[in-house]
MIDRENTI-204662 format. One record per residue (C-alpha): chain; x, y, z; residue in one letter. Coordinates in Angstrom, 3 decimals, padded with zeros to 6 digits, always signed. Layout:
N
<rec><ch>A</ch><c1>X</c1><c2>Y</c2><c3>Z</c3><aa>A</aa></rec>
...
//
This chain:
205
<rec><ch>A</ch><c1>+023.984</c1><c2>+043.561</c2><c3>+028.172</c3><aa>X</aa></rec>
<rec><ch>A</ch><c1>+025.758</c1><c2>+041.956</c2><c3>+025.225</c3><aa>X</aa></rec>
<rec><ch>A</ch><c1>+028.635</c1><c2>+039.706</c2><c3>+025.630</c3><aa>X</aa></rec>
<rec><ch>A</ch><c1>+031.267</c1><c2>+038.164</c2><c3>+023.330</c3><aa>X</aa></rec>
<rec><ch>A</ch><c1>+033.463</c1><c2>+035.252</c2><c3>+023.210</c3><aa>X</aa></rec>
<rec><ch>A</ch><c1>+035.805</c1><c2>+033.754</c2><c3>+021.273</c3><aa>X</aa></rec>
<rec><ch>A</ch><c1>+037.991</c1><c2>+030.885</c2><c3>+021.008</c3><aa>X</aa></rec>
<rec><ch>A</ch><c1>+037.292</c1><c2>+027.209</c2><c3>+022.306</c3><aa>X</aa></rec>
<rec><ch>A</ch><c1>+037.247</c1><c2>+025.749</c2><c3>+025.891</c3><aa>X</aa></rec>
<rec><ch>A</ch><c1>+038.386</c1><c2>+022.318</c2><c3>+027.380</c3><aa>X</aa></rec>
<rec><ch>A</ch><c1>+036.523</c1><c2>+021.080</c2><c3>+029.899</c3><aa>X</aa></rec>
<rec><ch>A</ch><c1>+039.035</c1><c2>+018.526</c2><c3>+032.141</c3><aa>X</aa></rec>
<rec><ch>A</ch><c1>+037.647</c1><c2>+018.393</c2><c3>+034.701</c3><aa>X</aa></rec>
<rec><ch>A</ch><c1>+034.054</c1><c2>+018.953</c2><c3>+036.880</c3><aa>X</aa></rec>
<rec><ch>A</ch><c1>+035.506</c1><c2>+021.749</c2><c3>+039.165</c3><aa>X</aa></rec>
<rec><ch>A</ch><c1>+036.541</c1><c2>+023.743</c2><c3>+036.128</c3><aa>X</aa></rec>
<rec><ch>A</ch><c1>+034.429</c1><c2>+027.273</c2><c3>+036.272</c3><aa>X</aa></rec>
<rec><ch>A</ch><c1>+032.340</c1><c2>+027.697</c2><c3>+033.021</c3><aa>X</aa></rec>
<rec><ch>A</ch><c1>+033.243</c1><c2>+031.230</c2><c3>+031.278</c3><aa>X</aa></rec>
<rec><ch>A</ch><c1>+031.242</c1><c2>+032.607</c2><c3>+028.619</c3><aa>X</aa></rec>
<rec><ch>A</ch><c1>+031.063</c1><c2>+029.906</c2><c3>+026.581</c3><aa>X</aa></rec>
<rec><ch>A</ch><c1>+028.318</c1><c2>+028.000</c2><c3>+025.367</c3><aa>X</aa></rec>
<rec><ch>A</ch><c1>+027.317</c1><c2>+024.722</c2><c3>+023.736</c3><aa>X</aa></rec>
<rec><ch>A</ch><c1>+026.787</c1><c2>+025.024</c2><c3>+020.099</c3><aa>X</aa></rec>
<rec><ch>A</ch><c1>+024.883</c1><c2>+022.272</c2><c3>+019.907</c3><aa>X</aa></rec>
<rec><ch>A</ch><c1>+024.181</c1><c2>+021.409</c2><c3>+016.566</c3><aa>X</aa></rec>
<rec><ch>A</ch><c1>+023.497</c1><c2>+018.047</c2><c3>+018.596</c3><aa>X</aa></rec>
<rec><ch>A</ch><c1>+021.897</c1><c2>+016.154</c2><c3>+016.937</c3><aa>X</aa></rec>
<rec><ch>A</ch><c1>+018.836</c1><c2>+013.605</c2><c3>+017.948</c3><aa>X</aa></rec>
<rec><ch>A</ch><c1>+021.829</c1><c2>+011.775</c2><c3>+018.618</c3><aa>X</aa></rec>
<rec><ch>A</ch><c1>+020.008</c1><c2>+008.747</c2><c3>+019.706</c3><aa>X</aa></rec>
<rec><ch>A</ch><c1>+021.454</c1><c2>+007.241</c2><c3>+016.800</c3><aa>X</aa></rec>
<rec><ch>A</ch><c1>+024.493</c1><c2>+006.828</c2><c3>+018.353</c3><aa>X</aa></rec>
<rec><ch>A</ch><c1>+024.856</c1><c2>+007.681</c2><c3>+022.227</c3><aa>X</aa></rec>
<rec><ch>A</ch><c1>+021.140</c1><c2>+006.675</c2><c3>+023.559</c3><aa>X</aa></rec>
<rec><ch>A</ch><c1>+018.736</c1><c2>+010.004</c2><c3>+024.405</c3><aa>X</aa></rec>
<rec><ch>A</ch><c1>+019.282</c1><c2>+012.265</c2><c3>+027.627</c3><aa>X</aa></rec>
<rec><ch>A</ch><c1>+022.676</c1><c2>+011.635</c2><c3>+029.033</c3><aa>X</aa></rec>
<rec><ch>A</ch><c1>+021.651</c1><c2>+011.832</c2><c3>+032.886</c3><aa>X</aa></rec>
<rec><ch>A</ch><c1>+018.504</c1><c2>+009.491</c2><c3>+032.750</c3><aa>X</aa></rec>
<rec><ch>A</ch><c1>+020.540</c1><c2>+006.998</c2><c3>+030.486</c3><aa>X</aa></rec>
<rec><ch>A</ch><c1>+024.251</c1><c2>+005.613</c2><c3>+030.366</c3><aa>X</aa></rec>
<rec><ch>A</ch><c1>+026.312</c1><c2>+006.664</c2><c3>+027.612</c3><aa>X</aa></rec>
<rec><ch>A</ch><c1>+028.200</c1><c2>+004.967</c2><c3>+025.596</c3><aa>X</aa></rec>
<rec><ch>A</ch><c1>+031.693</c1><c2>+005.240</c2><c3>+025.478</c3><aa>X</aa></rec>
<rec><ch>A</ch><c1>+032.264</c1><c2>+007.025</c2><c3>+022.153</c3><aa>X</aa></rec>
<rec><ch>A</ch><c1>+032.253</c1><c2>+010.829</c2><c3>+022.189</c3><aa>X</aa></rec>
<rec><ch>A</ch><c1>+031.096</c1><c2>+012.231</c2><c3>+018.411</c3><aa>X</aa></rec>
<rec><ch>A</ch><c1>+031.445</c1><c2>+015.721</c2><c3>+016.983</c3><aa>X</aa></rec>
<rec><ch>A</ch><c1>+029.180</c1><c2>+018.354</c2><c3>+015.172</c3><aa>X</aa></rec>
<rec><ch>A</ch><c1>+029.433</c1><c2>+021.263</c2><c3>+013.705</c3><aa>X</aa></rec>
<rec><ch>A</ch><c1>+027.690</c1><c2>+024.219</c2><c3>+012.271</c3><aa>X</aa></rec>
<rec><ch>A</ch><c1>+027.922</c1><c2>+027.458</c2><c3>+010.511</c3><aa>X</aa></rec>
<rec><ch>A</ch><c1>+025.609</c1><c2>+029.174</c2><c3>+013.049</c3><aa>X</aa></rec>
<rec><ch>A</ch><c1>+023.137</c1><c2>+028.422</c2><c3>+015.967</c3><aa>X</aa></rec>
<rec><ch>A</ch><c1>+020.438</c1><c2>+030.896</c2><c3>+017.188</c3><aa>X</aa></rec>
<rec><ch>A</ch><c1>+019.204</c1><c2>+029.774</c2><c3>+021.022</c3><aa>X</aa></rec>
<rec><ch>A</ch><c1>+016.474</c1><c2>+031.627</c2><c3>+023.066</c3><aa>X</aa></rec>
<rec><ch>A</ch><c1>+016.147</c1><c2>+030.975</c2><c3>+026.776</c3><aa>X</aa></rec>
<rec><ch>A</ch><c1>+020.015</c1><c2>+029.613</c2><c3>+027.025</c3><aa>X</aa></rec>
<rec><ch>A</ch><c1>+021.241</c1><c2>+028.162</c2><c3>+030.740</c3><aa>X</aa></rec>
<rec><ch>A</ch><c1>+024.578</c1><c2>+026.335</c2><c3>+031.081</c3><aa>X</aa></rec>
<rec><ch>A</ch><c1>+025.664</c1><c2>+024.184</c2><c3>+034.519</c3><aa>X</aa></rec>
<rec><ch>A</ch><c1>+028.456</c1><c2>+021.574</c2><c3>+035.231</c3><aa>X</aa></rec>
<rec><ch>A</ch><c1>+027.359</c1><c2>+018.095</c2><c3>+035.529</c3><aa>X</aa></rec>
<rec><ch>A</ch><c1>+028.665</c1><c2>+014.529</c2><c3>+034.922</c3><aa>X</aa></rec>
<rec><ch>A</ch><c1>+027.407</c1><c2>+011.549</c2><c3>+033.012</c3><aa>X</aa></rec>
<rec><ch>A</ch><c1>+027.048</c1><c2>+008.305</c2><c3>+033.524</c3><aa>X</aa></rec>
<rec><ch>A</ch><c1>+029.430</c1><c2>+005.290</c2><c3>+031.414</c3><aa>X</aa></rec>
<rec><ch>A</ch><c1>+028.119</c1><c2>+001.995</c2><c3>+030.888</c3><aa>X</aa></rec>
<rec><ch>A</ch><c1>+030.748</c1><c2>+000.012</c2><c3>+032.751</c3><aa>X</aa></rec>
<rec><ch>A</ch><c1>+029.877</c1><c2>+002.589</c2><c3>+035.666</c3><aa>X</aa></rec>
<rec><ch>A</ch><c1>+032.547</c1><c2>+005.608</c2><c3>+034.808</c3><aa>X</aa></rec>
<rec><ch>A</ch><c1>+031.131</c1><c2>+008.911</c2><c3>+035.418</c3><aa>X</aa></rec>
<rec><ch>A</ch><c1>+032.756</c1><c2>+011.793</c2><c3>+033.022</c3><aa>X</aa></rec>
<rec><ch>A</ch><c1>+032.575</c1><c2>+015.260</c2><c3>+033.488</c3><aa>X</aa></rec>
<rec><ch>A</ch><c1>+030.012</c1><c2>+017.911</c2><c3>+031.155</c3><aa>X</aa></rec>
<rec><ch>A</ch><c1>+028.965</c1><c2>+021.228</c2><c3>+030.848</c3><aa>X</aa></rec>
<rec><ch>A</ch><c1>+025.431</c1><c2>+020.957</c2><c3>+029.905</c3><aa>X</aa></rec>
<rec><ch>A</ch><c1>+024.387</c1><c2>+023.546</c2><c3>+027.769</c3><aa>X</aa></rec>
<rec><ch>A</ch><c1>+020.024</c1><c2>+024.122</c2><c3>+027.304</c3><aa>X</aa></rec>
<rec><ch>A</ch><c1>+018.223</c1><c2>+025.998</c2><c3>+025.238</c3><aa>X</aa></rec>
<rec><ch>A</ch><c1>+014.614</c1><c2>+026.626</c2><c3>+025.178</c3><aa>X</aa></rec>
<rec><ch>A</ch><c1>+014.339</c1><c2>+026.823</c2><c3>+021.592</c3><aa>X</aa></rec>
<rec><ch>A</ch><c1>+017.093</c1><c2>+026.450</c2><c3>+018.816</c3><aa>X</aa></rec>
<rec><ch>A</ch><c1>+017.515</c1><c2>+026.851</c2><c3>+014.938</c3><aa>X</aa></rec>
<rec><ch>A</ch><c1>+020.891</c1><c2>+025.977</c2><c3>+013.289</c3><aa>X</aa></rec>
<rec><ch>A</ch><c1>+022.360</c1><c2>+026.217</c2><c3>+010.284</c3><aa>X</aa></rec>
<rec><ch>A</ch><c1>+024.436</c1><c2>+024.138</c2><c3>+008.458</c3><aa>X</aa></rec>
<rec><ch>A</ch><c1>+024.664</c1><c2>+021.369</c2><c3>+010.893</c3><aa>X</aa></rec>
<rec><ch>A</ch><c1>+026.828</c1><c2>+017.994</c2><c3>+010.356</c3><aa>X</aa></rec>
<rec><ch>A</ch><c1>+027.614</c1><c2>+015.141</c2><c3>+013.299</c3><aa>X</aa></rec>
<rec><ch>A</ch><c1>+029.909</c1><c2>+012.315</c2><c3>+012.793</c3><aa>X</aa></rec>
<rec><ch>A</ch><c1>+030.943</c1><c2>+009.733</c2><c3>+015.202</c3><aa>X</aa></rec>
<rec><ch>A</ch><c1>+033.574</c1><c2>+007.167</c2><c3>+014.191</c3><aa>X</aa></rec>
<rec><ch>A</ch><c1>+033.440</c1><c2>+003.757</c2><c3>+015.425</c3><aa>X</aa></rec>
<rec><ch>A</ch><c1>+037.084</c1><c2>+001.520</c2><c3>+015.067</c3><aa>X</aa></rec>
<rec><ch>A</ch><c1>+037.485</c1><c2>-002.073</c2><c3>+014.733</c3><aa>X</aa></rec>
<rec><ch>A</ch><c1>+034.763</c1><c2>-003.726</c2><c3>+013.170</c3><aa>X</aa></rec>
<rec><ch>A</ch><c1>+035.412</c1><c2>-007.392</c2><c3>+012.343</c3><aa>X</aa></rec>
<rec><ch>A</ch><c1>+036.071</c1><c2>-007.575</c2><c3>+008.499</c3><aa>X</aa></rec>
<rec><ch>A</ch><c1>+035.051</c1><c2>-003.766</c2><c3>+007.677</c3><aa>X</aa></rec>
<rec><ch>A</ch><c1>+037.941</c1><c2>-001.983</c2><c3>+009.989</c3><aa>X</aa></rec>
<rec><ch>A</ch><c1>+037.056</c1><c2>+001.738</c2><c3>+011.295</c3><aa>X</aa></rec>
<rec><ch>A</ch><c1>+033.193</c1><c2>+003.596</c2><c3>+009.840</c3><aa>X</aa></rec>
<rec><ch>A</ch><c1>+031.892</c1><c2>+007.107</c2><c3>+010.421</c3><aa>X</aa></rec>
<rec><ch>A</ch><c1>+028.452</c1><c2>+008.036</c2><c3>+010.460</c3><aa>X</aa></rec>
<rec><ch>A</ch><c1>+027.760</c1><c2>+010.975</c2><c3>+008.985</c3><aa>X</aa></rec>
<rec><ch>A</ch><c1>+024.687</c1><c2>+013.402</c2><c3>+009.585</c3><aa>X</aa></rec>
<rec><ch>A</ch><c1>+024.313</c1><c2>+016.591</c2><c3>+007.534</c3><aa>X</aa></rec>
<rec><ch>A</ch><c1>+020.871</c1><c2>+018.783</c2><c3>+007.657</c3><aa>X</aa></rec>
<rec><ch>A</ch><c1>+019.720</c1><c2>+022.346</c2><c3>+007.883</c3><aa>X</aa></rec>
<rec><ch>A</ch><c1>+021.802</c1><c2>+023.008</c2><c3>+004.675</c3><aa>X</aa></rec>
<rec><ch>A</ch><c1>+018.625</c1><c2>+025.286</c2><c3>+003.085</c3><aa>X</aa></rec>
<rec><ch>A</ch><c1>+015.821</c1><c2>+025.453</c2><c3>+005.741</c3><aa>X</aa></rec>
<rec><ch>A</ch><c1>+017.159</c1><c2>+025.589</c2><c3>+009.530</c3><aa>X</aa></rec>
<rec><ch>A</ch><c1>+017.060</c1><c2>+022.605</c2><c3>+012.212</c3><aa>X</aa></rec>
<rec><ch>A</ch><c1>+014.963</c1><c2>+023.576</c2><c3>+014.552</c3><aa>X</aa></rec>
<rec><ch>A</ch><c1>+014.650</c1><c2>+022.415</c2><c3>+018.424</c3><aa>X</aa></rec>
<rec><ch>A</ch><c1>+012.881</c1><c2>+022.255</c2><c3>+021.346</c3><aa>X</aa></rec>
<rec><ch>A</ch><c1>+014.098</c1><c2>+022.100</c2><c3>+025.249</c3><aa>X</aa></rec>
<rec><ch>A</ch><c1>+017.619</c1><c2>+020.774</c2><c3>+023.760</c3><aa>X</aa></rec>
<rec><ch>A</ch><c1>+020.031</c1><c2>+019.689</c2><c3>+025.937</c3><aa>X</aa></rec>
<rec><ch>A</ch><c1>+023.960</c1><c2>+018.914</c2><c3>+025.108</c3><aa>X</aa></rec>
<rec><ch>A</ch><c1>+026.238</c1><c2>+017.472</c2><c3>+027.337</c3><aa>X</aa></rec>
<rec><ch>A</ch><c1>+030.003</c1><c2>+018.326</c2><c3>+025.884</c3><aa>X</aa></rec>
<rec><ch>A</ch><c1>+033.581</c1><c2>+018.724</c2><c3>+026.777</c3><aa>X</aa></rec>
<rec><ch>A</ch><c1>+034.917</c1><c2>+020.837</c2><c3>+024.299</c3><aa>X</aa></rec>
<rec><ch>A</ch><c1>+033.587</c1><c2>+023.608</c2><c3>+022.152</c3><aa>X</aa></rec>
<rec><ch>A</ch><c1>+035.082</c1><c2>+026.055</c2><c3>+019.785</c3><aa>X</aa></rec>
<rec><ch>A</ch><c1>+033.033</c1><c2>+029.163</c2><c3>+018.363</c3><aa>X</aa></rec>
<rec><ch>A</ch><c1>+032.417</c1><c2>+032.858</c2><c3>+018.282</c3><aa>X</aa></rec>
<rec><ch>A</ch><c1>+029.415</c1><c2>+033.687</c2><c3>+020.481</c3><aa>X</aa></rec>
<rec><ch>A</ch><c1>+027.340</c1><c2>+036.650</c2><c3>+021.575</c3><aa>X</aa></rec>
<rec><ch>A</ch><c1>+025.220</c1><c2>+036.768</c2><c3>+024.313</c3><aa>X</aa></rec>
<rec><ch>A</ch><c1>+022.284</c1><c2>+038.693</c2><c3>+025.198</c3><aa>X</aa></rec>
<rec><ch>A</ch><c1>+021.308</c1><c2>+039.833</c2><c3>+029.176</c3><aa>X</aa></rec>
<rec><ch>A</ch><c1>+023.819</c1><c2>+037.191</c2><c3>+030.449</c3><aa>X</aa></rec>
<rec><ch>A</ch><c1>+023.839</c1><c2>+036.252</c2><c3>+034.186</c3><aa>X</aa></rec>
<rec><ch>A</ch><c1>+027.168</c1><c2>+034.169</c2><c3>+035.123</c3><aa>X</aa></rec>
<rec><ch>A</ch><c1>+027.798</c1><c2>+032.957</c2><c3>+038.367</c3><aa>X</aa></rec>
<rec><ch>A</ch><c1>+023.770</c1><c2>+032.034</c2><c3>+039.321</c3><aa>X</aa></rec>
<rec><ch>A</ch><c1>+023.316</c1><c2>+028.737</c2><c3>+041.398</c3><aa>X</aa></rec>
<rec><ch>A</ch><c1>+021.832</c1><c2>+026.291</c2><c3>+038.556</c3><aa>X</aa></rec>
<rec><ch>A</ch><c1>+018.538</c1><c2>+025.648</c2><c3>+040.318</c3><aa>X</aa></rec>
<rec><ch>A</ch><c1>+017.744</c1><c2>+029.104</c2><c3>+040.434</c3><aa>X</aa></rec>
<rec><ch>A</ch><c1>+017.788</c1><c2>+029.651</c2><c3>+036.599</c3><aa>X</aa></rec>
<rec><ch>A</ch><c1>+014.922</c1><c2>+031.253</c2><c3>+034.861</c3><aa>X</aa></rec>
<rec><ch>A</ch><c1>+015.971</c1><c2>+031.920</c2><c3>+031.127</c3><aa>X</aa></rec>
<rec><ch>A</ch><c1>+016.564</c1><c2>+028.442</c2><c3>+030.663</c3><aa>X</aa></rec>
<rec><ch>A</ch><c1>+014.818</c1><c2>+025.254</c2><c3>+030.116</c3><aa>X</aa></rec>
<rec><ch>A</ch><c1>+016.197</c1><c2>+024.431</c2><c3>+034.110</c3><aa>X</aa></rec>
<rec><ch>A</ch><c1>+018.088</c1><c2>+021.004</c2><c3>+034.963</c3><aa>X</aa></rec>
<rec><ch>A</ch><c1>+017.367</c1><c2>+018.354</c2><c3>+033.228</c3><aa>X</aa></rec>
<rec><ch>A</ch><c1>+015.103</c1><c2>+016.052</c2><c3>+035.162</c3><aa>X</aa></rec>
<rec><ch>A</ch><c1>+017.603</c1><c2>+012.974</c2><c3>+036.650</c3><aa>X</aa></rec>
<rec><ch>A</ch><c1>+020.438</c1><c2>+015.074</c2><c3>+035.724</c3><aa>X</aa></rec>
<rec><ch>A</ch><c1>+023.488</c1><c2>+014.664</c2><c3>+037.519</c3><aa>X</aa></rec>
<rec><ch>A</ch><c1>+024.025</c1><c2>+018.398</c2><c3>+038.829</c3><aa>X</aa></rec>
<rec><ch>A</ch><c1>+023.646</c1><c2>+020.046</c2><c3>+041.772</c3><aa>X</aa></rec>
<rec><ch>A</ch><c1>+020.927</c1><c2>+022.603</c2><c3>+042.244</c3><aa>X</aa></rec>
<rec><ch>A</ch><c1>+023.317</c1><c2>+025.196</c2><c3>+043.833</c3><aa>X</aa></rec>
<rec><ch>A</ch><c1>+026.184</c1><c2>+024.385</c2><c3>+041.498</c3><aa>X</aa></rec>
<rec><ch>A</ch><c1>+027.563</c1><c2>+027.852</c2><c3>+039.510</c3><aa>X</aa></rec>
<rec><ch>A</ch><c1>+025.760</c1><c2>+027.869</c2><c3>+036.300</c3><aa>X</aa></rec>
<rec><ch>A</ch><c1>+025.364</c1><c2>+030.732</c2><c3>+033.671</c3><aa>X</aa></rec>
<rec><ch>A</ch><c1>+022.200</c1><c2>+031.928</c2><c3>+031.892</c3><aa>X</aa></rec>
<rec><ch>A</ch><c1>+020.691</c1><c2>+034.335</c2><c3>+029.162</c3><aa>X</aa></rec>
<rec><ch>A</ch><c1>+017.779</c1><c2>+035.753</c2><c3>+026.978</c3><aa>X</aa></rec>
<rec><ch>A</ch><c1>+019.591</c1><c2>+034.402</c2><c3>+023.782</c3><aa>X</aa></rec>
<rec><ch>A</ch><c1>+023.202</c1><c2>+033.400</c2><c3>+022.011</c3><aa>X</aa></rec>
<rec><ch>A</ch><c1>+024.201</c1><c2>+033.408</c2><c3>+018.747</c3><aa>X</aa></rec>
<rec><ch>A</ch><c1>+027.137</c1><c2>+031.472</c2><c3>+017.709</c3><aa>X</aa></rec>
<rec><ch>A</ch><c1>+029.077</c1><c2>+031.031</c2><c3>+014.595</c3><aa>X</aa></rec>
<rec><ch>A</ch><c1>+031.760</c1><c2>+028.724</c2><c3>+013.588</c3><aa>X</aa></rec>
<rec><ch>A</ch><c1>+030.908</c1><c2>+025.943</c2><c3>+015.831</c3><aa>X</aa></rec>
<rec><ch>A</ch><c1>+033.008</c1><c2>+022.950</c2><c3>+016.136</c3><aa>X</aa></rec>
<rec><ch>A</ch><c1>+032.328</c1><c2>+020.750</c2><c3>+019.418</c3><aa>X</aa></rec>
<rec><ch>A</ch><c1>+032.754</c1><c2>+017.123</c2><c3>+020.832</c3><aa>X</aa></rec>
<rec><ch>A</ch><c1>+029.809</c1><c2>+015.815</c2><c3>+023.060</c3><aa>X</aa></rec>
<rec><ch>A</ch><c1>+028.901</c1><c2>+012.730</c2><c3>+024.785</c3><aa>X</aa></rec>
<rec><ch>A</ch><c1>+024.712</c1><c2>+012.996</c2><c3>+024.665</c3><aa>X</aa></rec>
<rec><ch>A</ch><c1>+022.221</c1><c2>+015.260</c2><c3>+023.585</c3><aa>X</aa></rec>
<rec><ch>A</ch><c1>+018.333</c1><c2>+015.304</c2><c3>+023.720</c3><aa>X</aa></rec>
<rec><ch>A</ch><c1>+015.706</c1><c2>+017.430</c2><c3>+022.457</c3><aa>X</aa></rec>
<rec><ch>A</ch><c1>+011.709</c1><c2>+017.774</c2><c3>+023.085</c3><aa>X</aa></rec>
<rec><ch>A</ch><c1>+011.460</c1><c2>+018.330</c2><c3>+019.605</c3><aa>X</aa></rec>
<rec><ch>A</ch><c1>+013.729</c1><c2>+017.811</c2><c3>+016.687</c3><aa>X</aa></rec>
<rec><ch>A</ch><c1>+013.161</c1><c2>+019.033</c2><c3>+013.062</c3><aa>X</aa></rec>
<rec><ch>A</ch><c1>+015.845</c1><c2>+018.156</c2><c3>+010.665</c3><aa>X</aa></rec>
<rec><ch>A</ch><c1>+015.152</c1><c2>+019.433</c2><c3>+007.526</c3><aa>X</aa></rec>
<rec><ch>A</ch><c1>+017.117</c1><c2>+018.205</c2><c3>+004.179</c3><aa>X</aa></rec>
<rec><ch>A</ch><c1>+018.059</c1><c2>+015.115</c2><c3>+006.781</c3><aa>X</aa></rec>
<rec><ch>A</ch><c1>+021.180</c1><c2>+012.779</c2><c3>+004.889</c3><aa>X</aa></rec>
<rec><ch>A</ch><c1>+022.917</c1><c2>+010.461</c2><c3>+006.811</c3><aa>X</aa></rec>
<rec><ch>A</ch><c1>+025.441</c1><c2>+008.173</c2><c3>+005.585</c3><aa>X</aa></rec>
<rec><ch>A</ch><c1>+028.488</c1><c2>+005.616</c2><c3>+006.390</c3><aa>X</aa></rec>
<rec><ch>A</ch><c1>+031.771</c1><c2>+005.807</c2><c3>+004.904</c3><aa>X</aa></rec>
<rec><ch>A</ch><c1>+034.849</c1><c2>+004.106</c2><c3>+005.799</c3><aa>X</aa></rec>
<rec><ch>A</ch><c1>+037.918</c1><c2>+005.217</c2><c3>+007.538</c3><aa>X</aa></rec>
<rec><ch>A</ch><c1>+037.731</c1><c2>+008.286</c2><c3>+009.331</c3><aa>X</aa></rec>
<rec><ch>A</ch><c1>+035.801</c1><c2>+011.146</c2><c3>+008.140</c3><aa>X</aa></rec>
<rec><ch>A</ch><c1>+034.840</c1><c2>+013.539</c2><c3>+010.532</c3><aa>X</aa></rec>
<rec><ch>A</ch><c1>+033.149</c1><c2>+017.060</c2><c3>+010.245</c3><aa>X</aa></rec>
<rec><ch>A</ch><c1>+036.007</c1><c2>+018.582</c2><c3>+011.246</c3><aa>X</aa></rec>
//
């Protein structure tokens, strides 16, 4: 069974019921900014954003979860896994304000532009995608624990085994735009890798 979905979802809050939706996660190793695996580590407290022209995920499962702040805040997630991953395209930024004498930087993270990233076991903890995405033999509605396309839940992750979770052979999406808090990988080949600073605000999107 194919499905397709368009448009973007807000996640405000942990009761909210996924829909067919899922993580583009052009996420980058994004221990440069937010520390590895959201639910074995705190996060920080800036969310950054990444984009891509198109992701290709095999063995996809998504489930609600929450992560933990330093300063002890827990926010809200839907974690989105894939076994294996290539995008295309892919750029992160996250802006950080209000440092002494410099004033507000972005890092910026571009890669995949010729060759595809490619991933391993990634795992993206967001609250807010946008993106066109089919997917192939979707289950929605499966308790979390009980996946079997997936990677499973993250080990230390903050989610409930019997929590409503959604699952499928593979998803392609295109257009993605999404903010995350944390993402982690097994693997992570960035190919064409340039990161830089710039000043102000310059976001991928």
């Amino acid at each position: 069974m194919e499905s397709l979905a368009r448009g973007g979802t807000r996640w405000k809050r942990f009761a909210v019921v996924m829909v067919p939706s899922v993580a583009a996660t052009a996420a980058i190793g994004v221990a440069l900014s937010q520390g590895a695996l959201a639910a074995s580590f705190s996060v920080s407290g800036q969310k950054f954003k990444v984009a891509a022209d198109r992701l290709d995920g095999q063995g996809f499962v998504q489930y609600g979860a929450y992560d933990a702040q330093v300063g002890g805040k827990n926010v809200p997630v839907a974690v989105s896994a894939f076994k294996t991953a290539q995008i295309r395209n892919m750029c992160q930024s996250v802006v950080t304000p209000g440092i002494p004498l410099i004033g507000t930087v972005t890092l910026q993270l571009r890669a995949g532009n010729e060759e595809p990233v490619k991933a391993e076991n990634l795992y993206i903890d967001l609250d807010d995608l946008e993106a066109n995405a089919t997917f192939r033999n979707i289950n929605i509605g499966i308790a979390a624990g009980a996946s079997t396309k997936g990677p499973g839940i993250a080990k230390g992750d903050h989610a409930s085994p019997g929590s409503f979770a959604q699952e499928a052979d593979s998803a392609t999406l295109t257009d993605v735009k999404q903010t995350a808090w944390a993402t982690s990988a097994g693997t992570f080949k960035l190919s064409g890798l340039k990161m830089s600073l710039k000043s102000g605000v310059n976001e991928c999107y």
